[in-house]
PDB file of N, CA, C and O in Angstrom:
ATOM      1  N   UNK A   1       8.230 -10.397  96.279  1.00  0.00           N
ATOM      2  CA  UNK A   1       9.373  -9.863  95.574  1.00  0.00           C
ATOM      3  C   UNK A   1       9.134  -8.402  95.302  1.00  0.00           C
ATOM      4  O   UNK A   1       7.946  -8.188  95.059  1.00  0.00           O
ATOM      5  N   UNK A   2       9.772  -7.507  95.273  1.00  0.00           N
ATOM      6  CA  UNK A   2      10.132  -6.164  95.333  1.00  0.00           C
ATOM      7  C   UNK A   2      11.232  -5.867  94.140  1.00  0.00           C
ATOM      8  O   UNK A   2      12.195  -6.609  93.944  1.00  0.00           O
ATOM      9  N   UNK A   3      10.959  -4.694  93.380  1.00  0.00           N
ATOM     10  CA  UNK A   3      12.215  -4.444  92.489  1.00  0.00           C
ATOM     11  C   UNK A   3      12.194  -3.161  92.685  1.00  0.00           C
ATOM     12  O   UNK A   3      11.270  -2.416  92.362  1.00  0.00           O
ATOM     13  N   UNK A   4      13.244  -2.837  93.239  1.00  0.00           N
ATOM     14  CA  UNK A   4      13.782  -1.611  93.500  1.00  0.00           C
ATOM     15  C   UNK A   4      14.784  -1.028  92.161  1.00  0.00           C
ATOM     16  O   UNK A   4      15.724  -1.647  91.664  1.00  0.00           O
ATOM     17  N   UNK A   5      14.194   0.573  91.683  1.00  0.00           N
ATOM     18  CA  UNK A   5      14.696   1.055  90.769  1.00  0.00           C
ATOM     19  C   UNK A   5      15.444   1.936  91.300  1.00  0.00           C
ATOM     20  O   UNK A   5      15.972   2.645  90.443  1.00  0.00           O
ATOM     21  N   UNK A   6      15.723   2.202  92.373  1.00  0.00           N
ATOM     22  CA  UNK A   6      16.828   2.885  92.699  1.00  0.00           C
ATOM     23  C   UNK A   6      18.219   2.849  92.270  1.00  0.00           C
ATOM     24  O   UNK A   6      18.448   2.077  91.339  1.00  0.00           O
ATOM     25  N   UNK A   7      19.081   3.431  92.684  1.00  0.00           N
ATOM     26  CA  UNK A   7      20.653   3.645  92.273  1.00  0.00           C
ATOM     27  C   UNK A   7      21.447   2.878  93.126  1.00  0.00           C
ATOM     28  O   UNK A   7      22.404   2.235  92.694  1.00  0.00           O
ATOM     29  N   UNK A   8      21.054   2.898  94.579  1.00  0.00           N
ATOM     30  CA  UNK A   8      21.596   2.706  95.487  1.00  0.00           C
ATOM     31  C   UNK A   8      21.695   1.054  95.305  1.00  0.00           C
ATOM     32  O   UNK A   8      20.798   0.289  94.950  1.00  0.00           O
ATOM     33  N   UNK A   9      23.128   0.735  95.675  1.00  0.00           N
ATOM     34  CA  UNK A   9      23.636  -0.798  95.728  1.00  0.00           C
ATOM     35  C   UNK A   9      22.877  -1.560  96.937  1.00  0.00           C
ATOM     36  O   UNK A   9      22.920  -0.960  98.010  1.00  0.00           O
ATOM     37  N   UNK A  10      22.240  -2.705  96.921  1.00  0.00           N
ATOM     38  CA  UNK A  10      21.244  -3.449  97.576  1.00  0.00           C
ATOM     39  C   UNK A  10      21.598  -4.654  97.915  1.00  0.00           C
ATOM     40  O   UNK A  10      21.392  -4.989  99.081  1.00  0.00           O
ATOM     41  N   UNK A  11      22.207  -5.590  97.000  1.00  0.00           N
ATOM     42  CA  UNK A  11      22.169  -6.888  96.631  1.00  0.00           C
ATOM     43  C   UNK A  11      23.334  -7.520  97.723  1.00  0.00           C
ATOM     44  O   UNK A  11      24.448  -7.031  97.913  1.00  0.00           O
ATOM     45  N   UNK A  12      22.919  -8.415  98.209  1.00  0.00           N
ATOM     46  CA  UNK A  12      24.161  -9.187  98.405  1.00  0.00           C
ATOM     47  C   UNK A  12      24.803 -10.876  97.596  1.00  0.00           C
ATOM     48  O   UNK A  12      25.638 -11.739  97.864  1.00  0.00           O
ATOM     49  N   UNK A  13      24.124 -10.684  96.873  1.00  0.00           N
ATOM     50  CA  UNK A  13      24.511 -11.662  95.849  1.00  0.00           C
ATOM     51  C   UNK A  13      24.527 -10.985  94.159  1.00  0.00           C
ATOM     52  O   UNK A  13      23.693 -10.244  93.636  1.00  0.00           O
ATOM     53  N   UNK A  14      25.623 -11.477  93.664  1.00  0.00           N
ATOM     54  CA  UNK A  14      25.881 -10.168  92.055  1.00  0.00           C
ATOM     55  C   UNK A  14      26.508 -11.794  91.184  1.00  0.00           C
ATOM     56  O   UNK A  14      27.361 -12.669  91.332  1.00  0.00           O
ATOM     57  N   UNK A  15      25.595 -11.466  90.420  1.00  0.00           N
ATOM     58  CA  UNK A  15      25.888 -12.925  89.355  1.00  0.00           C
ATOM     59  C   UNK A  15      25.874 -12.016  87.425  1.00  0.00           C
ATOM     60  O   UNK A  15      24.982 -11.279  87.004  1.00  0.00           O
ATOM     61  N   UNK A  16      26.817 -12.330  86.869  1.00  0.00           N
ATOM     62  CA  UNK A  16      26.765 -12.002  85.724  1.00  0.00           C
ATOM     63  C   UNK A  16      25.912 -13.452  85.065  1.00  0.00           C
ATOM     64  O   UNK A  16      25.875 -14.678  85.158  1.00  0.00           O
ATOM     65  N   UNK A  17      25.279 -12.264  84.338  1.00  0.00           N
ATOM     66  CA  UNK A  17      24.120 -13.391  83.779  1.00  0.00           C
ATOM     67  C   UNK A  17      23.850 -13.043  81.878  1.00  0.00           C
ATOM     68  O   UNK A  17      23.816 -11.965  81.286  1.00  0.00           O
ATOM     69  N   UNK A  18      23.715 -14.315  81.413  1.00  0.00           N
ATOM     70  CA  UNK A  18      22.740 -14.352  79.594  1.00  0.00           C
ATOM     71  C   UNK A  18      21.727 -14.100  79.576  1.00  0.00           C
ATOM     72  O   UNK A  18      21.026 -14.904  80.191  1.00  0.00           O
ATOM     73  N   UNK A  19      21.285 -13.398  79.189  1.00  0.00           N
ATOM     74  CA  UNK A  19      19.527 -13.046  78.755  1.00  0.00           C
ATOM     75  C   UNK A  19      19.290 -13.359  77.205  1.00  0.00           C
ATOM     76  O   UNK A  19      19.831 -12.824  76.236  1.00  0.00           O
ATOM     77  N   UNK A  20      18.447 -14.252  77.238  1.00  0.00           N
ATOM     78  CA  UNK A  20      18.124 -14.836  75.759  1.00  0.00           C
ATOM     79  C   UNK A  20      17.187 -13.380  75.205  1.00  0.00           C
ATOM     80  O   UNK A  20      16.833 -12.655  76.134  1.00  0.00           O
ATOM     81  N   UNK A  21      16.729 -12.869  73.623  1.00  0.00           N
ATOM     82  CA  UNK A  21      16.400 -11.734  73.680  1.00  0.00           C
ATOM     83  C   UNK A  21      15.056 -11.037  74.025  1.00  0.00           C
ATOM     84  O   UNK A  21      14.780  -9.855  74.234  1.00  0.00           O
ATOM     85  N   UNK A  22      14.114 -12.482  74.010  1.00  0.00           N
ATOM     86  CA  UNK A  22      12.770 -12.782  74.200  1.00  0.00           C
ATOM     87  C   UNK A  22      12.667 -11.904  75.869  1.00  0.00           C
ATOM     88  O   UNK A  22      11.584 -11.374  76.121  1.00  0.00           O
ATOM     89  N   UNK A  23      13.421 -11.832  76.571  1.00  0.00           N
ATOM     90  CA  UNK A  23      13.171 -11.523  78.149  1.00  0.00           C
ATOM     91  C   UNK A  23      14.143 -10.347  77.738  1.00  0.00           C
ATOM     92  O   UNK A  23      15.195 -10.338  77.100  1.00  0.00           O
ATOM     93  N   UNK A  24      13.140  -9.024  78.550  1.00  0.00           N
ATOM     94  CA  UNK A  24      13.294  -7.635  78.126  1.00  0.00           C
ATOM     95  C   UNK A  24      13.091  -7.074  79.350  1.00  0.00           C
ATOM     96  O   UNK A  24      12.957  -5.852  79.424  1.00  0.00           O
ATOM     97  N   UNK A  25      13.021  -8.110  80.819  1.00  0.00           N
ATOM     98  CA  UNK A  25      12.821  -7.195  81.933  1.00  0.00           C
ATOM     99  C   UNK A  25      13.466  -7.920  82.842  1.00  0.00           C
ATOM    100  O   UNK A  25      14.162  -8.910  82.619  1.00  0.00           O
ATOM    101  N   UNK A  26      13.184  -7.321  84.081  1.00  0.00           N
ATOM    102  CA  UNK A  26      14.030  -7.985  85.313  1.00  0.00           C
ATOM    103  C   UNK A  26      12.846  -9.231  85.785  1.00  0.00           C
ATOM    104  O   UNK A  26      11.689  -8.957  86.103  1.00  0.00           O
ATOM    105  N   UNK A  27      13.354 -10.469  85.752  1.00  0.00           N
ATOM    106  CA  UNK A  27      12.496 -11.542  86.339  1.00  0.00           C
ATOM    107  C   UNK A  27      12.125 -11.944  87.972  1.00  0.00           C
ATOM    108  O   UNK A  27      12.775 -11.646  88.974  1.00  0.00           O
ATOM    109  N   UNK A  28      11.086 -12.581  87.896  1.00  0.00           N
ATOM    110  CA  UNK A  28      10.378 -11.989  89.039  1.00  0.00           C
ATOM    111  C   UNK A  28      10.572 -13.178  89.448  1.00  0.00           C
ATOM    112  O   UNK A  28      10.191 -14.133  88.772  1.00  0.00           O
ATOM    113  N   UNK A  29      11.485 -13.401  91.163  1.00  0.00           N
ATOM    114  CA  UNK A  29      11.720 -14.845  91.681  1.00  0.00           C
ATOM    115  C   UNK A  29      11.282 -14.846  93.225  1.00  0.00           C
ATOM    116  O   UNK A  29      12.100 -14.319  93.979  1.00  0.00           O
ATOM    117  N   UNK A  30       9.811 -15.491  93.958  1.00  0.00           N
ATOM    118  CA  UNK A  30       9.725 -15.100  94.749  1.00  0.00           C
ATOM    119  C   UNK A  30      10.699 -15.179  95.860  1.00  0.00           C
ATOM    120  O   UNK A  30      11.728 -15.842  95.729  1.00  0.00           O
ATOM    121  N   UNK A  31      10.356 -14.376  97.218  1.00  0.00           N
ATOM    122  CA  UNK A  31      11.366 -14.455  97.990  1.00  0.00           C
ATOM    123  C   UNK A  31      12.791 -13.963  97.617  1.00  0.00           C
ATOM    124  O   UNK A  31      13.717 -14.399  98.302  1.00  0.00           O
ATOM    125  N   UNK A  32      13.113 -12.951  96.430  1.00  0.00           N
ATOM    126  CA  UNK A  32      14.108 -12.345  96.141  1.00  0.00           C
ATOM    127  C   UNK A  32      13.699 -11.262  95.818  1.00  0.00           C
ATOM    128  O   UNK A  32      12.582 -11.180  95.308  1.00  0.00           O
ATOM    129  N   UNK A  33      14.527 -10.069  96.032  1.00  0.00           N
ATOM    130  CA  UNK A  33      14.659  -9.004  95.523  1.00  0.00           C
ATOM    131  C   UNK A  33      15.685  -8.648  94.365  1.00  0.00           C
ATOM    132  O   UNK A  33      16.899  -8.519  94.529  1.00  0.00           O
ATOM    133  N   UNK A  34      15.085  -8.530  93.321  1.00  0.00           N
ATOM    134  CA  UNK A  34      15.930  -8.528  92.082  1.00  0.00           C
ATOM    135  C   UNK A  34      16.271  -7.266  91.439  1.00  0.00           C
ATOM    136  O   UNK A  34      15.378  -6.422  91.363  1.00  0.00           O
ATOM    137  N   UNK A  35      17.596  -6.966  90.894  1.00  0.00           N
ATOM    138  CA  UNK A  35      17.676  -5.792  89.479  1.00  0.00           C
ATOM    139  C   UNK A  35      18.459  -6.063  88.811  1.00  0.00           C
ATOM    140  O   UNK A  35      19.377  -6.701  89.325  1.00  0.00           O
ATOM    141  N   UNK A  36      18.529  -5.841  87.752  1.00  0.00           N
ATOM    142  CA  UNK A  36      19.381  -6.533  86.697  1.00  0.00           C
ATOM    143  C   UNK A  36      20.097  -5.094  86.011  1.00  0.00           C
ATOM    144  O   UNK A  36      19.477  -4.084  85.679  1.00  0.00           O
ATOM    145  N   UNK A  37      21.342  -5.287  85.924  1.00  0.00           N
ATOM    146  CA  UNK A  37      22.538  -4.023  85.568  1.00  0.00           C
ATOM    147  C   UNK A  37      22.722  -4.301  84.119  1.00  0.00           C
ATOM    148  O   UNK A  37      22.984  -5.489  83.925  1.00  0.00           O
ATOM    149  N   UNK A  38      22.659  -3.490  82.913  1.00  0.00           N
ATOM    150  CA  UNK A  38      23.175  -3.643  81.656  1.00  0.00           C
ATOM    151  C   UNK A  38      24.365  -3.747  81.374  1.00  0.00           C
ATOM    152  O   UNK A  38      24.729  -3.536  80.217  1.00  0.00           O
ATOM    153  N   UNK A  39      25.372  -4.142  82.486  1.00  0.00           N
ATOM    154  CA  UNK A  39      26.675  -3.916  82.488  1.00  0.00           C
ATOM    155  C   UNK A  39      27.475  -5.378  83.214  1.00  0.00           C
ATOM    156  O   UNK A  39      27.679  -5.890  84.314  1.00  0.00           O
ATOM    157  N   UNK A  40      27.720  -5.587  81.862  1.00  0.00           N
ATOM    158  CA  UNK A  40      28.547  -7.113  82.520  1.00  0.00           C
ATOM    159  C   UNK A  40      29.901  -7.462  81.538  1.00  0.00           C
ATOM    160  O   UNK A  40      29.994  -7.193  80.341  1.00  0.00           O
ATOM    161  N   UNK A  41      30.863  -8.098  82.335  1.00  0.00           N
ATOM    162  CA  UNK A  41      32.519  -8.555  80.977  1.00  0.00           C
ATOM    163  C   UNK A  41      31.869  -9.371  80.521  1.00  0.00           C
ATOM    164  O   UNK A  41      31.761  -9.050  79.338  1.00  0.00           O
ATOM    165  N   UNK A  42      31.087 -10.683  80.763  1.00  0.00           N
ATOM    166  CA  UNK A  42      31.449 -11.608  79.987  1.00  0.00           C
ATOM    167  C   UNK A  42      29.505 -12.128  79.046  1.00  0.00           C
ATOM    168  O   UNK A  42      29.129 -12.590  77.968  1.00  0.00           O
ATOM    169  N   UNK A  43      28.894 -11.659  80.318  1.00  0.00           N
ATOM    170  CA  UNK A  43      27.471 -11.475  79.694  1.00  0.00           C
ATOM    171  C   UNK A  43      26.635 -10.023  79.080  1.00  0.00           C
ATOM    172  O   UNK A  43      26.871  -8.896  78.644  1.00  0.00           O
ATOM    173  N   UNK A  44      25.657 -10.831  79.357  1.00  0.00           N
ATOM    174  CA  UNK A  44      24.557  -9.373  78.767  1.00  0.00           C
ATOM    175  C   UNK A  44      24.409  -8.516  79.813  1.00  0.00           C
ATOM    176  O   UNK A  44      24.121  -7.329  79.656  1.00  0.00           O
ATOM    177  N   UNK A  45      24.599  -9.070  80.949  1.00  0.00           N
ATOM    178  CA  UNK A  45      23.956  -8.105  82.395  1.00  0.00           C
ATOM    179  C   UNK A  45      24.577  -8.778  83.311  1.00  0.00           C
ATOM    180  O   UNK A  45      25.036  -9.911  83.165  1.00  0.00           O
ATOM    181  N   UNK A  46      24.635  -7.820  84.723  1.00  0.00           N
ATOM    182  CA  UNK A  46      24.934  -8.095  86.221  1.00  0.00           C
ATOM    183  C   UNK A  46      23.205  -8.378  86.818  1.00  0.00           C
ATOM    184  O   UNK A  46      22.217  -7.679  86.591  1.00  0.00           O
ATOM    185  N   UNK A  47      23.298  -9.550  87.569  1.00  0.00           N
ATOM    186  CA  UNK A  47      21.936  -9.411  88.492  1.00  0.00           C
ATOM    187  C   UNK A  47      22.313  -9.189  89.756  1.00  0.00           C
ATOM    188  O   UNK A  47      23.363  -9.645  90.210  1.00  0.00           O
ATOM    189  N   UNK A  48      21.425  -8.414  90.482  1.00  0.00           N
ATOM    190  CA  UNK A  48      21.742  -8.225  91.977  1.00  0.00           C
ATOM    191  C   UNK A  48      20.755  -8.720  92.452  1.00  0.00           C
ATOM    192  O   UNK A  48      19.648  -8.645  91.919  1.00  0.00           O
ATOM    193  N   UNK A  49      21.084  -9.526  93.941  1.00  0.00           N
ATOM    194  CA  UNK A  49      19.968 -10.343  94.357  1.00  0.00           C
ATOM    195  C   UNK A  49      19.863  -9.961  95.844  1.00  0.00           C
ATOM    196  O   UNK A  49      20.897 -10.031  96.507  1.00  0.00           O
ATOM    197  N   UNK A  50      18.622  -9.528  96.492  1.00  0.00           N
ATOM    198  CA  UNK A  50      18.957  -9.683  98.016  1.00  0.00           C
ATOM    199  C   UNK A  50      17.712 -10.669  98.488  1.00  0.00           C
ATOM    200  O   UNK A  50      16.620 -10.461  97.959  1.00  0.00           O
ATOM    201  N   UNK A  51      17.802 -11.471  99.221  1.00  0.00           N
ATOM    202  CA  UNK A  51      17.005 -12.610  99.797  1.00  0.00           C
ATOM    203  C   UNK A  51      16.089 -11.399 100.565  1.00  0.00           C
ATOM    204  O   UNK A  51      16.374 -10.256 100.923  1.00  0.00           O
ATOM    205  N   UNK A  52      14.645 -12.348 100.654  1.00  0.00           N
ATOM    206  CA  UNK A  52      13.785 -11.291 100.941  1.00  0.00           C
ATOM    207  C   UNK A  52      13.679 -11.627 102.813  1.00  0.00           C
ATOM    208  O   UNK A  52      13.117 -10.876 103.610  1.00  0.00           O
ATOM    209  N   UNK A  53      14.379 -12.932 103.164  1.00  0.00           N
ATOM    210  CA  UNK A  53      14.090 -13.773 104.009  1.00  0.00           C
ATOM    211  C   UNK A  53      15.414 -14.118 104.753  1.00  0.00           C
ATOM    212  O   UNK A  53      16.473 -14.207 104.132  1.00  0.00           O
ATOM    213  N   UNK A  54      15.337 -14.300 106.012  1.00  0.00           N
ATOM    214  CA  UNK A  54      16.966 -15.064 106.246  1.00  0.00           C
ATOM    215  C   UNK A  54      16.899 -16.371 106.016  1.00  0.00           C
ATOM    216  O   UNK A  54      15.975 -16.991 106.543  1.00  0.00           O
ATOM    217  N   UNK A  55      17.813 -17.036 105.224  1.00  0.00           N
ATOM    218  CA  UNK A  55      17.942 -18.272 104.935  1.00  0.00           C
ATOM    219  C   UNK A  55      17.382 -18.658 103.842  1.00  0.00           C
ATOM    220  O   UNK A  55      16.631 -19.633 103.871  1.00  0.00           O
ATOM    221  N   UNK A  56      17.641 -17.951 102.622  1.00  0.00           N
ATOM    222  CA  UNK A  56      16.947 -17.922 101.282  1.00  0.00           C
ATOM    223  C   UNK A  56      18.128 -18.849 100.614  1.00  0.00           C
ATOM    224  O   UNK A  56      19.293 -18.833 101.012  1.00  0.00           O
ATOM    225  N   UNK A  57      17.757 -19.463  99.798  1.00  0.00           N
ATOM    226  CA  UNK A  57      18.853 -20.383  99.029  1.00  0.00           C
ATOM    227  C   UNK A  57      18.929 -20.172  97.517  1.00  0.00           C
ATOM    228  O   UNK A  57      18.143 -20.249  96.572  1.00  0.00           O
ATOM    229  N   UNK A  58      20.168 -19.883  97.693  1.00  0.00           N
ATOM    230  CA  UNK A  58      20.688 -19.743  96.550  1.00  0.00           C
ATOM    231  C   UNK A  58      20.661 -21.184  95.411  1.00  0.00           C
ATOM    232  O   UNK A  58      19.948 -20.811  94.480  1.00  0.00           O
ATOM    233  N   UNK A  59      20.915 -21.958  95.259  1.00  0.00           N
ATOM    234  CA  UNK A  59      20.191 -22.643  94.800  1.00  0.00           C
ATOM    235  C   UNK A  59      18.302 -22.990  94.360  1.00  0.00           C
ATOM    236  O   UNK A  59      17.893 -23.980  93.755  1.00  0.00           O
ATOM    237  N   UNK A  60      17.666 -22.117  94.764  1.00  0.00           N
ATOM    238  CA  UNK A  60      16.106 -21.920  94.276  1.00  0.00           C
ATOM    239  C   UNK A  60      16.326 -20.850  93.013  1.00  0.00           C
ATOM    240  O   UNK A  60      15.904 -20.843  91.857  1.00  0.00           O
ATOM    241  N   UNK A  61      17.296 -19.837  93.871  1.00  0.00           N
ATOM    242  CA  UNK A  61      17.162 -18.845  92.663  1.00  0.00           C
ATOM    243  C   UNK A  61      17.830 -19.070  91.783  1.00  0.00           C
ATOM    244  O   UNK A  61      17.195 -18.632  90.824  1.00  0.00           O
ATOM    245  N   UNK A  62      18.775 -19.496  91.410  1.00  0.00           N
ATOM    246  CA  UNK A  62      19.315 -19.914  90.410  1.00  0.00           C
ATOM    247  C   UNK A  62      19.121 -21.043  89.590  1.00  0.00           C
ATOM    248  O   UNK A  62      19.814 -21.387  88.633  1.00  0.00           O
ATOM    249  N   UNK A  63      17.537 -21.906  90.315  1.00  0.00           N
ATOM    250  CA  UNK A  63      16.862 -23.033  89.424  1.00  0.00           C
ATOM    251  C   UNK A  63      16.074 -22.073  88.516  1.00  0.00           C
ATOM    252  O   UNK A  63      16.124 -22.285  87.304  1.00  0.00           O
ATOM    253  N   UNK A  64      15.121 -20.709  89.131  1.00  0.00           N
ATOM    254  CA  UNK A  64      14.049 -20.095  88.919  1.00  0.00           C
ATOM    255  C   UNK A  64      15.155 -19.552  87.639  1.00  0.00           C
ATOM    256  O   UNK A  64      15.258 -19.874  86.455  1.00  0.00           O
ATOM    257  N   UNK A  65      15.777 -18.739  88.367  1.00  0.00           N
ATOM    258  CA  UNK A  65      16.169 -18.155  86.781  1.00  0.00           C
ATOM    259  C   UNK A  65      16.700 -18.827  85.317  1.00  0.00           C
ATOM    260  O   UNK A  65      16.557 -18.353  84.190  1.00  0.00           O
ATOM    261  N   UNK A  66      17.210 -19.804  85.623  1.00  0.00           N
ATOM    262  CA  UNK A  66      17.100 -20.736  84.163  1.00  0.00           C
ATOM    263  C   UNK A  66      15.974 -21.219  84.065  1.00  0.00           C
ATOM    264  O   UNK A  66      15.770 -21.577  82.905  1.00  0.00           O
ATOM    265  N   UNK A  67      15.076 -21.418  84.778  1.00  0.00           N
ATOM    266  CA  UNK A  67      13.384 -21.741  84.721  1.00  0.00           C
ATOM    267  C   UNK A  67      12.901 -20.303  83.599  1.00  0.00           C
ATOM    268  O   UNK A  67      11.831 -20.447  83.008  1.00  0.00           O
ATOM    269  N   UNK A  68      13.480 -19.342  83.416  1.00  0.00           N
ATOM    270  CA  UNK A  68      12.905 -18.042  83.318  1.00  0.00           C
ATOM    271  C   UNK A  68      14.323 -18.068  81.832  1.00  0.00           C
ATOM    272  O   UNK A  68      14.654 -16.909  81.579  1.00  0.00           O
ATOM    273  N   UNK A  69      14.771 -18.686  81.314  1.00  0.00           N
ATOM    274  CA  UNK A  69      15.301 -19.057  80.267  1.00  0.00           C
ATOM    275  C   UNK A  69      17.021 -18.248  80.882  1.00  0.00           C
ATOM    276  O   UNK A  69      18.107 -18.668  80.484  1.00  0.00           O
ATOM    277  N   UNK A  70      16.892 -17.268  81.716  1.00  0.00           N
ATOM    278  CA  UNK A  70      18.196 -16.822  82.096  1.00  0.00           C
ATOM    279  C   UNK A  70      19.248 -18.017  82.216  1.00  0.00           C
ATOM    280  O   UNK A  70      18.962 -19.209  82.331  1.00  0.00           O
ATOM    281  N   UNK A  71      20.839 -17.313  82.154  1.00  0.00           N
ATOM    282  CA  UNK A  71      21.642 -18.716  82.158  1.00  0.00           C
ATOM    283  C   UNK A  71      22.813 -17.644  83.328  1.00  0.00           C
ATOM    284  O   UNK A  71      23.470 -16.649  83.021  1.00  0.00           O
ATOM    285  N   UNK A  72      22.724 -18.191  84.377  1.00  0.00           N
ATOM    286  CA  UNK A  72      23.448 -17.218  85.711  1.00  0.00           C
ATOM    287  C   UNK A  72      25.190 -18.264  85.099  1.00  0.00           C
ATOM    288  O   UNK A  72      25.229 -19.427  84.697  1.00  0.00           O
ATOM    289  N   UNK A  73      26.611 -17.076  85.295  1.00  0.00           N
ATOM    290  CA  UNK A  73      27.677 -17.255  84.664  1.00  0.00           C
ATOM    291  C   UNK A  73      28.355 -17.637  86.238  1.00  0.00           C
ATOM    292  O   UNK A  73      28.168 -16.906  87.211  1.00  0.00           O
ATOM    293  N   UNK A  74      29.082 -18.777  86.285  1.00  0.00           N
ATOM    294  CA  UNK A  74      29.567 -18.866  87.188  1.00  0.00           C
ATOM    295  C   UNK A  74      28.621 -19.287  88.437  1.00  0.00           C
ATOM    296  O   UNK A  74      28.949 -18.642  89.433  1.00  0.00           O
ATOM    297  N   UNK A  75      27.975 -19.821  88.584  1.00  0.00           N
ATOM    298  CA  UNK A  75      26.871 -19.712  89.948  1.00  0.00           C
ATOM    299  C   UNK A  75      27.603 -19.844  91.321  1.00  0.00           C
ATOM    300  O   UNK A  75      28.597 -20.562  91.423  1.00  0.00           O
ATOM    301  N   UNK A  76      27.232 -19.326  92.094  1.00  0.00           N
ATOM    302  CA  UNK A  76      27.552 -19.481  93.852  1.00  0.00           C
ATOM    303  C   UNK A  76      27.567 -20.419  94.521  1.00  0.00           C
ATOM    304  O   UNK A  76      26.389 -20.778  94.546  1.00  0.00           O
ATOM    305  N   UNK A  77      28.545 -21.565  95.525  1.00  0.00           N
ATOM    306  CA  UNK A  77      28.200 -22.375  95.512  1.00  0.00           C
ATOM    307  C   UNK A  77      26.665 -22.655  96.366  1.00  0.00           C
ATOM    308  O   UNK A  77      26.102 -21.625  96.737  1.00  0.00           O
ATOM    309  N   UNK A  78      26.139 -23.670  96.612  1.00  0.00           N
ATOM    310  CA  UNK A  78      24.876 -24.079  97.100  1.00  0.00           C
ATOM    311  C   UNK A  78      24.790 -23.583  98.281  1.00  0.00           C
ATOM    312  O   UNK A  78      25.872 -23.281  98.784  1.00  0.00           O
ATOM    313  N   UNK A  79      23.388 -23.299  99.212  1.00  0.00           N
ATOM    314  CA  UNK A  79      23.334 -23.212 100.251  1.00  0.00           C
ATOM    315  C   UNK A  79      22.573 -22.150 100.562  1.00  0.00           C
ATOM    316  O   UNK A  79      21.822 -21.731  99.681  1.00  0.00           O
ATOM    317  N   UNK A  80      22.594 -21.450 101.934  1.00  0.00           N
ATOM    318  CA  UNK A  80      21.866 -20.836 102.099  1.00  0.00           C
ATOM    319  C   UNK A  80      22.667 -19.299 102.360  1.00  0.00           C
ATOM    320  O   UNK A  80      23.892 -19.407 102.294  1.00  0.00           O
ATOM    321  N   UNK A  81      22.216 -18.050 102.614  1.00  0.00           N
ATOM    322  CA  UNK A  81      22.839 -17.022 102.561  1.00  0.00           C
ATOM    323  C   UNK A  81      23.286 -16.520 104.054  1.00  0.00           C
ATOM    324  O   UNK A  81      22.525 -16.105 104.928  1.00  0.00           O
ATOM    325  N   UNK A  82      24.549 -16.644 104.122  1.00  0.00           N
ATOM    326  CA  UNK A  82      24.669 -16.208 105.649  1.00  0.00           C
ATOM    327  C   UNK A  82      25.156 -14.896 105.319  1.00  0.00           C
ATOM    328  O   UNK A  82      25.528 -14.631 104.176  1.00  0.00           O
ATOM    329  N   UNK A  83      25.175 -13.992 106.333  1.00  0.00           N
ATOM    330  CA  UNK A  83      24.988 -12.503 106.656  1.00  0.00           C
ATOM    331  C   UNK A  83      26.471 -12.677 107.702  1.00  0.00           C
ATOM    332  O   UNK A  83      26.405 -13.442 108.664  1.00  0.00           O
ATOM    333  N   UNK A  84      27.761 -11.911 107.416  1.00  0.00           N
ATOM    334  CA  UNK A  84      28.451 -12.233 108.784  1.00  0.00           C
ATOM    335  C   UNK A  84      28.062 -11.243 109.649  1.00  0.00           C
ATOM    336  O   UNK A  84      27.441 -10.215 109.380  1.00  0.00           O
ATOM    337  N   UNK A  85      28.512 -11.662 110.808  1.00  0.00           N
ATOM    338  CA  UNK A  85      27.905 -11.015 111.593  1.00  0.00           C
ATOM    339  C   UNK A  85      28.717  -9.295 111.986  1.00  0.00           C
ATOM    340  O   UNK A  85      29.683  -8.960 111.302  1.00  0.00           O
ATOM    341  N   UNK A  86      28.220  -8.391 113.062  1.00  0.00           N
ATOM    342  CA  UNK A  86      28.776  -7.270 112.812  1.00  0.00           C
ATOM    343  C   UNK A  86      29.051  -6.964 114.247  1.00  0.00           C
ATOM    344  O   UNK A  86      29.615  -5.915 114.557  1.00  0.00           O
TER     345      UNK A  86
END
């Protein structure tokens, strides 16, 4: 896992997410690349996620991060991440 502090938009998965207050940083989920935005409507934060792997499942990361007390708003449905093609 990699956390990029850059500016530049990365993610291809963007989940508004709860952060309980105890967790004060961006959580570390392997096989994802994570950053977490202070800027969300309905939560505490936006997470941006990019799979580090093709065929990363969204469903792991979104076990890990409520594993990690986070509560992801709305989740994606299941599966794995397809890329369309170009």
């Amino acid at each position: 896992m990699r956390e990029d502090r850059s500016s530049k938009v990365f993610g291809t998965v963007f989940l508004e997410i709860v952060m309980p207050p105890e967790v004060t940083s961006t959580p570390r989920v392997d096989g994802w690349t994570l950053r977490v935005w202070p800027v969300a409507r309905l939560g505490d934060g936006t997470l941006e996620a990019e799979p580090d792997l093709p065929g990363a499942c969204l469903t792991f990361l979104i076990g890990r991060l409520r594993a990690a007390g986070i509560t992801p708003l709305v989740p994606p449905s299941d599966g794995a991440i397809s890329r369309p093609s170009t």
